[in-house]
C-alpha positions in Angstrom: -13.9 0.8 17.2 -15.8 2.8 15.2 -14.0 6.3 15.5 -10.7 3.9 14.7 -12.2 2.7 11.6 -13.4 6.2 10.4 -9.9 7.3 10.9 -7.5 4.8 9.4 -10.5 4.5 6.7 -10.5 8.7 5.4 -6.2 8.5 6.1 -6.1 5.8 3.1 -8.6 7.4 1.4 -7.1 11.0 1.8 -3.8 9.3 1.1 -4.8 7.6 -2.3 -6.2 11.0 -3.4 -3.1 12.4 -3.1 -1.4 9.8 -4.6 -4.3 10.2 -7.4 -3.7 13.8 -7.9 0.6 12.9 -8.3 -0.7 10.6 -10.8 -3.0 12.6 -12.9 -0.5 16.2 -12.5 2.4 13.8 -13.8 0.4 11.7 -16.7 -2.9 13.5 -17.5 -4.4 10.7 -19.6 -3.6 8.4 -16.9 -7.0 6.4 -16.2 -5.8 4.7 -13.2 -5.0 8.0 -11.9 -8.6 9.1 -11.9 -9.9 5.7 -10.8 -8.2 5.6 -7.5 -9.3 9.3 -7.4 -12.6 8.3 -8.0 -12.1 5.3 -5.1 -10.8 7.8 -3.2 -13.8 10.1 -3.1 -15.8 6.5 -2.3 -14.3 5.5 0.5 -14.5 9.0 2.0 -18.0 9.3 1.3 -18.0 5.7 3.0 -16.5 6.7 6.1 -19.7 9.5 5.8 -22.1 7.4 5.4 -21.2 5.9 8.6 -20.9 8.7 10.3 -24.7 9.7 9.3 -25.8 6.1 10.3 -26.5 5.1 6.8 -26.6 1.4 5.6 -24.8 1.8 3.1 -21.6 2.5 4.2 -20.5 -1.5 3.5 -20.9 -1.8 -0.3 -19.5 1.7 -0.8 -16.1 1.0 1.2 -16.1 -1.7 -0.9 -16.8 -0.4 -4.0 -13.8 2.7 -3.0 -11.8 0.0 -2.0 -11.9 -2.0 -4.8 -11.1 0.8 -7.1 -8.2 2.0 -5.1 -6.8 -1.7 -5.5 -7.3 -2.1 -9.1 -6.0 1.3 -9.9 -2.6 0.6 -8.4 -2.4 -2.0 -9.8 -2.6 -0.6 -13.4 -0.8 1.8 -12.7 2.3 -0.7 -11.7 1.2 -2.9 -14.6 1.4 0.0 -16.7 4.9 1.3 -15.6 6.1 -2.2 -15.2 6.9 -1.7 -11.9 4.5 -4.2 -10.2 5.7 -4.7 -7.2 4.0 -7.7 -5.3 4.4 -6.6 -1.4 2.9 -3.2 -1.5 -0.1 -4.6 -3.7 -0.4 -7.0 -0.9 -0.3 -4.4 2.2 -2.9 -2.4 -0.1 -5.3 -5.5 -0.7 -4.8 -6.7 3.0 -6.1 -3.3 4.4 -8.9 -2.8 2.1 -10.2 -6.3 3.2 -9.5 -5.7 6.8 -11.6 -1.8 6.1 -14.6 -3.8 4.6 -14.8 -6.1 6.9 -14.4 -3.6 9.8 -17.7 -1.7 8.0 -19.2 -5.0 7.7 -19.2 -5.9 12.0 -20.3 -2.3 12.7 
């Protein structure tokens, strides 16, 4: 359970980078851009932490998370292009990630 959780956990934070990066080449005074970067970097440093058997992994794949979520979501605000489903999917994993760091 734990490998799965490492894995699916640094692919959506790998993946929100890059998605981070196409933010920030495109608009370079894009904030969200660099906070899902930021969250990005988080939750990969989560997915170390529990790796290295540190305690801390739980609030720090929240706080990645977190800042993934609300970054997409002002970017969408932002381009009003919110759209409702894929916020959804986004929240729905990042809850099911947290809690997955929590049972561990």
């Amino acid at each position: 359970m734990q490998i799965v959780l490492c894995i699916v956990s640094a692919l959506f934070g790998g993946l929100s980078l890059i998605a981070a990066g196409s933010q920030i080449k495109s608009d370079k005074k894009s904030s969200a851009g660099w906070i899902m970067a930021a969250g990005s970097a988080v939750l990969i440093a989560a997915v170390i932490c529990n790796i290295a058997g540190l305690k801390l992994d739980v609030a720090v794949a929240v706080l990645g998370c977190a800042a993934i979520c609300a970054a997409a979501i002002m970017n969408g605000v932002k381009g009003k292009q919110l759209h409702i489903q894929h916020h959804i999917i986004r929240i729905a994993l990042s809850v099911v990630l947290a809690v997955g760091f929590a049972l561990l």
